[in-house]
Z-matrix of the N, CA and C atoms (Angstrom, degrees):
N
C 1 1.453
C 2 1.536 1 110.82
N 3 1.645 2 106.60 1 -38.42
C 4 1.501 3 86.66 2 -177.96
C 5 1.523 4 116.54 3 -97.46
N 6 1.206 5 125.71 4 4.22
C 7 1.427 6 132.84 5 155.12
C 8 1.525 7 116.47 6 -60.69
N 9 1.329 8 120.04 7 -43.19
C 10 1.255 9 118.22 8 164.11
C 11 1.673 10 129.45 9 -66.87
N 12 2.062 11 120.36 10 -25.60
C 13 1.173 12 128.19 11 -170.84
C 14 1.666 13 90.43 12 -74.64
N 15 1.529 14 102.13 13 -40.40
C 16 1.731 15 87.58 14 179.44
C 17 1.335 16 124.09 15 -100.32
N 18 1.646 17 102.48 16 12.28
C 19 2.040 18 85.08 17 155.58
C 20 1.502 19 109.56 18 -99.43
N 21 0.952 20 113.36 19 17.19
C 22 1.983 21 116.47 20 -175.91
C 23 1.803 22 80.85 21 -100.05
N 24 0.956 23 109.71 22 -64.62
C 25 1.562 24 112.80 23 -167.80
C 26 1.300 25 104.92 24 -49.21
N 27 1.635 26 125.62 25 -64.54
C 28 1.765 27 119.02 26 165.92
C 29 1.609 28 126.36 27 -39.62
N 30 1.526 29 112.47 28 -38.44
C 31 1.297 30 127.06 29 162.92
C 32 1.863 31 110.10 30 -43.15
N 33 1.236 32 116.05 31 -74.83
C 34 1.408 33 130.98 32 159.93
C 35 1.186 34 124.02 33 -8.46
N 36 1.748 35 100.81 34 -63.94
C 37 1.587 36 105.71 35 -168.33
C 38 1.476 37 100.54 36 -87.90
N 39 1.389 38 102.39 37 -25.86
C 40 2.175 39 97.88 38 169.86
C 41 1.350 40 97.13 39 -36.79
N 42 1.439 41 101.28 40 -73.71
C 43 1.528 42 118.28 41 -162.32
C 44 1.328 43 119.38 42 -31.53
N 45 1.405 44 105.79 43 -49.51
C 46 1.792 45 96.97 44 -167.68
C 47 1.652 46 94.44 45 -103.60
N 48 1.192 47 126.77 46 24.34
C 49 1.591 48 108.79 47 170.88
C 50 1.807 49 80.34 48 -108.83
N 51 1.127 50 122.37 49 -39.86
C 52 1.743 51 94.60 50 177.55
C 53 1.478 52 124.15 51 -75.38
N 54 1.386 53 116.33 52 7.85
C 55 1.465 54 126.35 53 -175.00
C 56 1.745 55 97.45 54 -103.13
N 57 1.146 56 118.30 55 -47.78
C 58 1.207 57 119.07 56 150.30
C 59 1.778 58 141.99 57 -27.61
N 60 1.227 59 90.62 58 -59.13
C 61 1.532 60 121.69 59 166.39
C 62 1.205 61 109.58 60 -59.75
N 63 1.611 62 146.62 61 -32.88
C 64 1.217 63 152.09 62 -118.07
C 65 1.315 64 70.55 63 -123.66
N 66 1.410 65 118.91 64 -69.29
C 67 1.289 66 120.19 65 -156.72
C 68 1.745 67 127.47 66 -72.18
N 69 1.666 68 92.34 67 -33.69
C 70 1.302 69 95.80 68 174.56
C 71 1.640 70 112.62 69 -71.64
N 72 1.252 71 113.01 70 -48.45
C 73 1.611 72 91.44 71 166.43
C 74 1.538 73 153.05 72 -89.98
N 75 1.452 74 87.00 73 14.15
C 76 1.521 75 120.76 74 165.54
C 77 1.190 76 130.42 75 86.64
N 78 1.540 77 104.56 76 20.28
C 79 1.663 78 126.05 77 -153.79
C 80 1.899 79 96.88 78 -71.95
N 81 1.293 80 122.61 79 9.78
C 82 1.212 81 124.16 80 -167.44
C 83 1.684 82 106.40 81 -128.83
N 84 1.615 83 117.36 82 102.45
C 85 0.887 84 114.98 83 -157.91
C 86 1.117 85 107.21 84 -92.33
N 87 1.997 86 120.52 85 138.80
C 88 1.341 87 119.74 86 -177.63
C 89 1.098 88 118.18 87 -109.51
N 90 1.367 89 125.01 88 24.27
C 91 1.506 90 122.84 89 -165.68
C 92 1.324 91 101.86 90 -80.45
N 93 1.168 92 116.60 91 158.88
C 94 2.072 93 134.49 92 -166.59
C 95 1.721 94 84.82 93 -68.11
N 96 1.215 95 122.47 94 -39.77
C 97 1.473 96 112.53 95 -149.40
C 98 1.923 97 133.07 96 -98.31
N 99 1.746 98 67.46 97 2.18
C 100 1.734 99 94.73 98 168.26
C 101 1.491 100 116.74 99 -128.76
N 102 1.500 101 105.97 100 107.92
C 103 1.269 102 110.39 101 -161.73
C 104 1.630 103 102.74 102 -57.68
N 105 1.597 104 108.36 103 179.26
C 106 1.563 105 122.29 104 174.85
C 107 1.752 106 114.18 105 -88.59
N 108 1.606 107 85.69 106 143.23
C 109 1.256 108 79.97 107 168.84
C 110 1.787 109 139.40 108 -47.26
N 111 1.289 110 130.60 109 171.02
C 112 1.485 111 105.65 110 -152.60
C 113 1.106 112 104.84 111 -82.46
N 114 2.272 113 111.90 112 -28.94
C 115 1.501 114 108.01 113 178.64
C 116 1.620 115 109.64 114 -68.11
N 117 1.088 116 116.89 115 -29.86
C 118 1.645 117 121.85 116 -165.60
C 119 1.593 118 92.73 117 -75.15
N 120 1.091 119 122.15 118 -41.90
C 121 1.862 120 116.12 119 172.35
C 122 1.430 121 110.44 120 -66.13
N 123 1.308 122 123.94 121 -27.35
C 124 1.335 123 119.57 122 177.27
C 125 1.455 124 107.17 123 -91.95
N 126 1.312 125 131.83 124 -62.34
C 127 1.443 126 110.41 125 154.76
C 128 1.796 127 142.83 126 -15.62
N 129 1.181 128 93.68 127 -72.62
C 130 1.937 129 98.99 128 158.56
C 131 1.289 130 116.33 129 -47.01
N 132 1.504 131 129.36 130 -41.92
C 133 1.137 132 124.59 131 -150.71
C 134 1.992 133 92.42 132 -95.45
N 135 0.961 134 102.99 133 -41.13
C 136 1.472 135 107.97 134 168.47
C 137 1.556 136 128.16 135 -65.57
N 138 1.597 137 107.31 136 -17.66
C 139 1.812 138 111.33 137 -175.28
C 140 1.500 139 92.49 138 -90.19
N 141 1.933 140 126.13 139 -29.78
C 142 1.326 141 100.27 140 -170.75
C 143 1.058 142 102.74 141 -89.85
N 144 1.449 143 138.88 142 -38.80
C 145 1.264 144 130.95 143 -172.23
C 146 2.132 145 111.27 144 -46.33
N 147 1.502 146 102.31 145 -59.21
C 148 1.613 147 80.49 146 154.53
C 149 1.315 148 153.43 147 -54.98
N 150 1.589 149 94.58 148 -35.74
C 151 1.312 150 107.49 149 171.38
C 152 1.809 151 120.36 150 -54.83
N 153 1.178 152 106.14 151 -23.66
C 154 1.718 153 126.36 152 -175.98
C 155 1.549 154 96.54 153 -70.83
N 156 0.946 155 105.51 154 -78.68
C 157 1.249 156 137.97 155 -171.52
C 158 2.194 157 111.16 156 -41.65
N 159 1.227 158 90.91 157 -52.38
C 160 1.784 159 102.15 158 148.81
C 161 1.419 160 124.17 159 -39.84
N 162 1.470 161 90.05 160 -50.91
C 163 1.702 162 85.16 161 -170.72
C 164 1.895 163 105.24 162 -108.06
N 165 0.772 164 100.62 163 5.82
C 166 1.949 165 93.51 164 -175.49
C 167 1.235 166 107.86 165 -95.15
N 168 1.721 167 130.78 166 17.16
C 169 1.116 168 133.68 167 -158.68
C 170 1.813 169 88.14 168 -78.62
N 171 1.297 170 114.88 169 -74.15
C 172 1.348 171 107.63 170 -157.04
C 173 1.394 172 109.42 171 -88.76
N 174 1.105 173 106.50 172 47.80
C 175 1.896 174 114.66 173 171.29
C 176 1.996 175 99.73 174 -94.52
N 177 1.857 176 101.74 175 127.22
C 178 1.585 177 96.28 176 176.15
C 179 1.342 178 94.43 177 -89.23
N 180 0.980 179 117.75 178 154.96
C 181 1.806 180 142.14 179 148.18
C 182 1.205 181 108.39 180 -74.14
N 183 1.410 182 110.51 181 133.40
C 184 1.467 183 122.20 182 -171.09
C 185 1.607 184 87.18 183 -105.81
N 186 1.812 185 120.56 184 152.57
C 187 1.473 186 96.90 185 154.68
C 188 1.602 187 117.12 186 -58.46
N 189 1.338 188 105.60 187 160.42
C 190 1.352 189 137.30 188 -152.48
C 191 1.696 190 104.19 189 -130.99
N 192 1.245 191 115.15 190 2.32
C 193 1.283 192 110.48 191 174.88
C 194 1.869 193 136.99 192 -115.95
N 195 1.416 194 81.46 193 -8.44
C 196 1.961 195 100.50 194 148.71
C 197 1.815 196 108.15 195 -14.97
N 198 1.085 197 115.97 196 77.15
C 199 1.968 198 89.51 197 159.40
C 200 1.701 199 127.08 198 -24.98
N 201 1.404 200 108.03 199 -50.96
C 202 1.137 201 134.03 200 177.00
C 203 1.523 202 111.89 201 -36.10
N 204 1.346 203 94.71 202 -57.74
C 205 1.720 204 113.44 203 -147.19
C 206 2.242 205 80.31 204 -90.34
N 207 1.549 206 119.15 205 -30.18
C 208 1.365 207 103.61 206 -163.04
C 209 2.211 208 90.91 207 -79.81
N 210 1.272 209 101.27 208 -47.21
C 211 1.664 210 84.18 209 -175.72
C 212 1.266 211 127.76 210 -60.15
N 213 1.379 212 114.48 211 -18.05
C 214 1.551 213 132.90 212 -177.35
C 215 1.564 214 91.80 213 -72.57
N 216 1.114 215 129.28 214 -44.80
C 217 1.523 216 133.09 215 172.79
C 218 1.243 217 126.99 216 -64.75
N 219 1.729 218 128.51 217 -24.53
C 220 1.324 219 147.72 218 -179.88
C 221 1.111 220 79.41 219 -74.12
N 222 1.655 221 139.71 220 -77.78
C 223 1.223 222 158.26 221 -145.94
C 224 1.390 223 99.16 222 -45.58
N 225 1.586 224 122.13 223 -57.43
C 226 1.306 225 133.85 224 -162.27
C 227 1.799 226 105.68 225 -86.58
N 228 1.603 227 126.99 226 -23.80
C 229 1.100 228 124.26 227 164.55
C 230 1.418 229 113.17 228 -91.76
N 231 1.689 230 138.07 229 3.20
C 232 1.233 231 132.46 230 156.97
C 233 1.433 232 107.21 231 -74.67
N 234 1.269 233 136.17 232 -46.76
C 235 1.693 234 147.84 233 162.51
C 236 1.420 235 116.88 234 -38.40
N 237 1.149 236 117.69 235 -54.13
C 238 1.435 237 117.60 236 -175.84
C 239 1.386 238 109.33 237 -125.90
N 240 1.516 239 152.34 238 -37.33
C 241 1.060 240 127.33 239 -176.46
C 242 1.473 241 129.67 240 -97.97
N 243 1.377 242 110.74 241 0.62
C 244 1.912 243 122.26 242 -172.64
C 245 1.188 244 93.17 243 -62.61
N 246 1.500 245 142.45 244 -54.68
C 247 1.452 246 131.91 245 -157.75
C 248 1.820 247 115.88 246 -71.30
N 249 1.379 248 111.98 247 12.59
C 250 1.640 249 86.00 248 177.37
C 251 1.808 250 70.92 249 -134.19
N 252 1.822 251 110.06 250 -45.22
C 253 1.273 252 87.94 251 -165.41
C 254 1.937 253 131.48 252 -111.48
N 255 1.299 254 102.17 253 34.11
C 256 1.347 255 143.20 254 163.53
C 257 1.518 256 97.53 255 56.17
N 258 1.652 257 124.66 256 164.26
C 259 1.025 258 115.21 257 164.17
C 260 1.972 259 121.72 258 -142.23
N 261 1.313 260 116.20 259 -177.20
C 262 1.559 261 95.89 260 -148.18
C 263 1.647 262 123.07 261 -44.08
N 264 1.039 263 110.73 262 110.81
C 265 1.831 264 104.53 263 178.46
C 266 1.398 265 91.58 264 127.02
N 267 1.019 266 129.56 265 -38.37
C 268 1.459 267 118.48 266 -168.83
C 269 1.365 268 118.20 267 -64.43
N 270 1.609 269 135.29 268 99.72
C 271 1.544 270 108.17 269 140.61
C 272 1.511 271 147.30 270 -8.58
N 273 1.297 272 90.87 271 163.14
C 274 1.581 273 99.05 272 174.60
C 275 1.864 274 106.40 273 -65.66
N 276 1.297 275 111.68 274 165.66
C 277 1.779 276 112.13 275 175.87
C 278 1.050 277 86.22 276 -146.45
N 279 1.584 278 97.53 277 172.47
C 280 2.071 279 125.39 278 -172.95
C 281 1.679 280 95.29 279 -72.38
N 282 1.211 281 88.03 280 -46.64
C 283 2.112 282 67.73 281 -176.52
C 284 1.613 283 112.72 282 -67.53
N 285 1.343 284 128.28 283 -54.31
C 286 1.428 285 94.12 284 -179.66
C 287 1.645 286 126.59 285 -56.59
N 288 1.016 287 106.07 286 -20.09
C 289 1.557 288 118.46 287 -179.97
C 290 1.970 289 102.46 288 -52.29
N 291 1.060 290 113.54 289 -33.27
C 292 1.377 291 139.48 290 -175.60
C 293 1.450 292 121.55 291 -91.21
N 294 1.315 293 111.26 292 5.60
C 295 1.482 294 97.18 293 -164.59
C 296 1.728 295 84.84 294 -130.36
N 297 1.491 296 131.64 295 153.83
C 298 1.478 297 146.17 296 158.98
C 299 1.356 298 111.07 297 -137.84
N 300 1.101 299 112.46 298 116.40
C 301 1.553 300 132.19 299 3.95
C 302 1.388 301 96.95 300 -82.19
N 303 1.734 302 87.24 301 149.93
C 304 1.331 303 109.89 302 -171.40
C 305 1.790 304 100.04 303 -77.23
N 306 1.327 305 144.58 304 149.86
C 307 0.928 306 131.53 305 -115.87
C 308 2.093 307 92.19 306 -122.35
N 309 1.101 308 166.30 307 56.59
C 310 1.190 309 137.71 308 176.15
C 311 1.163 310 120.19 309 69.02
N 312 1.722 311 136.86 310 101.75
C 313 1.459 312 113.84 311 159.66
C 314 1.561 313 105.49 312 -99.64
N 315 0.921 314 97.51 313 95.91
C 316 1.502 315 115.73 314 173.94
C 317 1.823 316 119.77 315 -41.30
N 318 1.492 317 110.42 316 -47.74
C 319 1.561 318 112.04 317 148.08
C 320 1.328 319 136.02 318 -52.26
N 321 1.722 320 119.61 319 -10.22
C 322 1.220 321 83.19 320 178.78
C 323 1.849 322 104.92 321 -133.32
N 324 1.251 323 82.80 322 26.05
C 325 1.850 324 114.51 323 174.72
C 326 1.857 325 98.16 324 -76.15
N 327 1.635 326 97.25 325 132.31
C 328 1.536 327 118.12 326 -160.33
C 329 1.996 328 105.55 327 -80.47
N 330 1.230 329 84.45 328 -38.28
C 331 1.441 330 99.44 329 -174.95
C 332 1.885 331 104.84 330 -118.60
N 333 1.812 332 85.11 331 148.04
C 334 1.679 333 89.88 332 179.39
C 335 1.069 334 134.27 333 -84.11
N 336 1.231 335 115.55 334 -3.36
C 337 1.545 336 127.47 335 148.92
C 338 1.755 337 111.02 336 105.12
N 339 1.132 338 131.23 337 -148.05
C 340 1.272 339 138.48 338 -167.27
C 341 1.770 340 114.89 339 -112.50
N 342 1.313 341 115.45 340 79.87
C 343 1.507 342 116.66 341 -154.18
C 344 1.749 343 96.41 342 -45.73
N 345 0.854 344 120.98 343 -39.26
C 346 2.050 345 127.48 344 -165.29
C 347 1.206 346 95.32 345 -69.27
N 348 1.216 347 137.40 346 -38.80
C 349 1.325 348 138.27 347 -165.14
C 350 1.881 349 103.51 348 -81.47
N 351 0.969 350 106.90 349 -61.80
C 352 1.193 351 124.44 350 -178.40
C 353 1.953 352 110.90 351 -57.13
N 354 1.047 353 105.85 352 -34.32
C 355 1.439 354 98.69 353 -175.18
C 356 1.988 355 89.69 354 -96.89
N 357 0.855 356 122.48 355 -37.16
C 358 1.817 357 106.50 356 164.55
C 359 1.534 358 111.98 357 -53.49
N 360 1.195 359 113.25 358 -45.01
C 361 1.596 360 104.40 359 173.18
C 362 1.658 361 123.21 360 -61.66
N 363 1.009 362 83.40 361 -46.37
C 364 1.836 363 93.90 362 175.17
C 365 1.518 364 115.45 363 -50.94
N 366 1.254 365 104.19 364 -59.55
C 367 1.535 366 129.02 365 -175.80
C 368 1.471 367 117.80 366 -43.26
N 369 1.887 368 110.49 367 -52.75
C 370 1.596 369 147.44 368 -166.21
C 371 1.344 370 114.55 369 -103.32
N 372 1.226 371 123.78 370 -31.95
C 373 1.471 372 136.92 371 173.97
C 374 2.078 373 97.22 372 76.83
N 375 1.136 374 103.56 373 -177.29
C 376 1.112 375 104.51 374 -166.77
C 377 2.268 376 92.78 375 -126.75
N 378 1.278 377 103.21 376 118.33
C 379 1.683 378 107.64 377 -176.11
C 380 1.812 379 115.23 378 -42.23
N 381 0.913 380 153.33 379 135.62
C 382 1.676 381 148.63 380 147.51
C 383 1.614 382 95.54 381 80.26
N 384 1.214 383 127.11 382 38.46
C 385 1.461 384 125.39 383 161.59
C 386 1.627 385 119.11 384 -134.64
N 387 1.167 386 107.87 385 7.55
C 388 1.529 387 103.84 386 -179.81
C 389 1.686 388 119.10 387 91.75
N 390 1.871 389 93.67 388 -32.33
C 391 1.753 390 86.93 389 174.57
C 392 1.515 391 139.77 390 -78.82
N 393 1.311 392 109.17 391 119.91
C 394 1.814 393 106.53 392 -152.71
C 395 1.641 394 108.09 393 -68.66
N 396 0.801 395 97.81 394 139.05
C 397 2.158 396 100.23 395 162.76
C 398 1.690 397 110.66 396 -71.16
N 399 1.242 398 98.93 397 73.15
C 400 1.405 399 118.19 398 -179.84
C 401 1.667 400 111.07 399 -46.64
N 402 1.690 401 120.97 400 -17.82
C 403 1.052 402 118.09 401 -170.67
C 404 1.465 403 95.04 402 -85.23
N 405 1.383 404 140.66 403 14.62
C 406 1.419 405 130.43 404 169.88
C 407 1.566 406 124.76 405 -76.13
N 408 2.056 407 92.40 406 -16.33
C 409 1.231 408 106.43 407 -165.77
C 410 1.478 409 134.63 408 -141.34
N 411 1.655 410 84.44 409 2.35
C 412 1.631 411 122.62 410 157.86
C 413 0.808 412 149.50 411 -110.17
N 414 1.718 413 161.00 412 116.98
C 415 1.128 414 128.42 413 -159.16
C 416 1.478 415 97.64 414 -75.08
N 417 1.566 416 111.41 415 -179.31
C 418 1.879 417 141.18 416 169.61
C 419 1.503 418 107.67 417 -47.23
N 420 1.140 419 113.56 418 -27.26
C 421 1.708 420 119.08 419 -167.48
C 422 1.242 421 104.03 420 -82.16
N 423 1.450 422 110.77 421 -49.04
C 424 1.418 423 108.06 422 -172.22
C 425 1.423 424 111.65 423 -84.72
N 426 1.093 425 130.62 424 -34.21
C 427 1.769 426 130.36 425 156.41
C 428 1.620 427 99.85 426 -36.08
N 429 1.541 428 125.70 427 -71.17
C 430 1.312 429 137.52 428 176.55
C 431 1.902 430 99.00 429 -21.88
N 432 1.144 431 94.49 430 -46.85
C 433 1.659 432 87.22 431 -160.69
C 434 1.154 433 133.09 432 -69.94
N 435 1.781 434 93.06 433 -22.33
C 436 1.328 435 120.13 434 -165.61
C 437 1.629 436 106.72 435 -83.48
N 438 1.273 437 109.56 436 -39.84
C 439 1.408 438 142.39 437 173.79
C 440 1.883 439 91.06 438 -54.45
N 441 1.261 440 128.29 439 -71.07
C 442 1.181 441 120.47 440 -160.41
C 443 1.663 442 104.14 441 -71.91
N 444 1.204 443 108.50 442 -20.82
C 445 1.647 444 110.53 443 165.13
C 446 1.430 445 104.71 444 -52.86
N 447 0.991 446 121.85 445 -45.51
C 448 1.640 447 120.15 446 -143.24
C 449 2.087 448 95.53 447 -83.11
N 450 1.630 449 87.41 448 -26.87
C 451 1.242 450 76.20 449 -174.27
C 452 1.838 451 127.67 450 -75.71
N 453 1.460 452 89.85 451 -6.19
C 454 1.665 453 99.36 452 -174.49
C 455 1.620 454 98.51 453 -105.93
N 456 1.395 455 138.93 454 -5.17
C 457 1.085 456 145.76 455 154.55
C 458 1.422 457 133.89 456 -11.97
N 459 1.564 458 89.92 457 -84.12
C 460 2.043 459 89.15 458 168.15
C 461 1.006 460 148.82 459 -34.25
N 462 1.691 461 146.41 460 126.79
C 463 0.790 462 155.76 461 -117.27
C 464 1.808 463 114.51 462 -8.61
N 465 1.575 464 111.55 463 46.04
C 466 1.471 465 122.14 464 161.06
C 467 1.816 466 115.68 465 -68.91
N 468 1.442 467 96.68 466 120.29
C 469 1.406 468 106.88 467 177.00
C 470 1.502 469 111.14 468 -66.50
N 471 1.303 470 118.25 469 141.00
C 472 1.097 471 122.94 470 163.17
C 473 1.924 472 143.58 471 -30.46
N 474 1.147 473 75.95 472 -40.09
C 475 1.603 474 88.77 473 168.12
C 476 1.103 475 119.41 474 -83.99
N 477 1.168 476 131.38 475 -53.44
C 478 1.324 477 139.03 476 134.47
C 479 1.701 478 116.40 477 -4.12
N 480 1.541 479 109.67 478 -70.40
C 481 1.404 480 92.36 479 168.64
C 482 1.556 481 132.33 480 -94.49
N 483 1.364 482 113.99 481 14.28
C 484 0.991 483 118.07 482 142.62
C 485 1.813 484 144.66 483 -57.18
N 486 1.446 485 85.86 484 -38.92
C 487 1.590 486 110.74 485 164.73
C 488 1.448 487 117.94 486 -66.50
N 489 1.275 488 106.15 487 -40.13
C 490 1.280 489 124.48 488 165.64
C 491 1.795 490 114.08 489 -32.01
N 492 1.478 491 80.46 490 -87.88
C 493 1.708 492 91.37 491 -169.45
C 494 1.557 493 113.92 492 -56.93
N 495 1.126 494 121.61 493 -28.86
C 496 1.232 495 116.78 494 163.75
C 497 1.742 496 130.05 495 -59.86
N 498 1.464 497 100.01 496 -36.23
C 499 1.340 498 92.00 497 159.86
C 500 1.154 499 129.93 498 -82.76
N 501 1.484 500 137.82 499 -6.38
C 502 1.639 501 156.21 500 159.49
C 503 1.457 502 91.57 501 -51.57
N 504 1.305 503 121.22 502 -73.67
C 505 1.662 504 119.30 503 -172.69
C 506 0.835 505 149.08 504 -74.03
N 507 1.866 506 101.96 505 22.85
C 508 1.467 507 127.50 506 164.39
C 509 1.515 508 93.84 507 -107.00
């Protein structure tokens, strides 16, 4: 038993003096334009999705079906979120082309997704991806709105959300 407590423990300190090592001499490349390895993409992609999910427990949902409150939200996701994560009609652009992870196209996603999740992301931003914690610089209402946008989103025609945002910005 205790030959084994101290090869788990030697195992350990392997571990983080070569994780260490990795990092201190930089053998781990972070540039946008070389994706991650597949475990390190599956790792990340797996620590935030829990990590979300941890904390969105005691978030209430407001209704989400206000006209009001969804164009006021088109309005507020034509302003700040079309450029990484495009919206109906829009093409691809040079900046997402540029960014890893490449970021959500939220337009052309089938389903509206997890309102709690989505308004914690919005709110908190997501660390080493570009997405800001918009709640530094918004109030809850207007995240709320954006959030109830997203939920009437899917397969929304263009014109349609064009009409949209125009009526948000009256």
């Amino acid at each position: 038993m205790r030959h084994g407590l101290i090869g788990a423990l030697l195992l350990v300190v392997i571990l983080a003096v070569g994780g260490w090592g990795v990092s201190y001499l930089g053998l781990y490349n972070v540039a946008a334009d070389d994706p991650h390895w597949p475990f390190v993409r599956s790792f990340l992609g797996s620590t935030m999705d829990r990590s979300v999910a941890a904390r969105d427990g005691d978030i209430a949902v407001p209704t989400l079906s206000d006209p009001k409150m969804i164009a006021a939200g088109a309005a507020e996701y034509d302003k700040l979120c079309t450029a990484c994560h495009l919206a109906p009609g829009m093409e691809e652009n040079k900046l997402r082309a540029g960014l890893y992870p490449k970021p959500p196209s939220f337009a052309r996603r089938r389903r509206p997704g997890n309102p709690k999740e989505q308004f914690w992301i919005v709110k908190h931003g997501i660390k080493m991806t570009g997405m800001p914690a918009w709640g530094v610089s918004y109030p809850d209402s207007d995240l709320w709105n954006i959030v109830a946008f997203f939920q009437t989103m899917p397969n929304m025609k263009p014109e349609a959300y064009k009409a949209l945002v125009q009526s948000g910005q009256q």
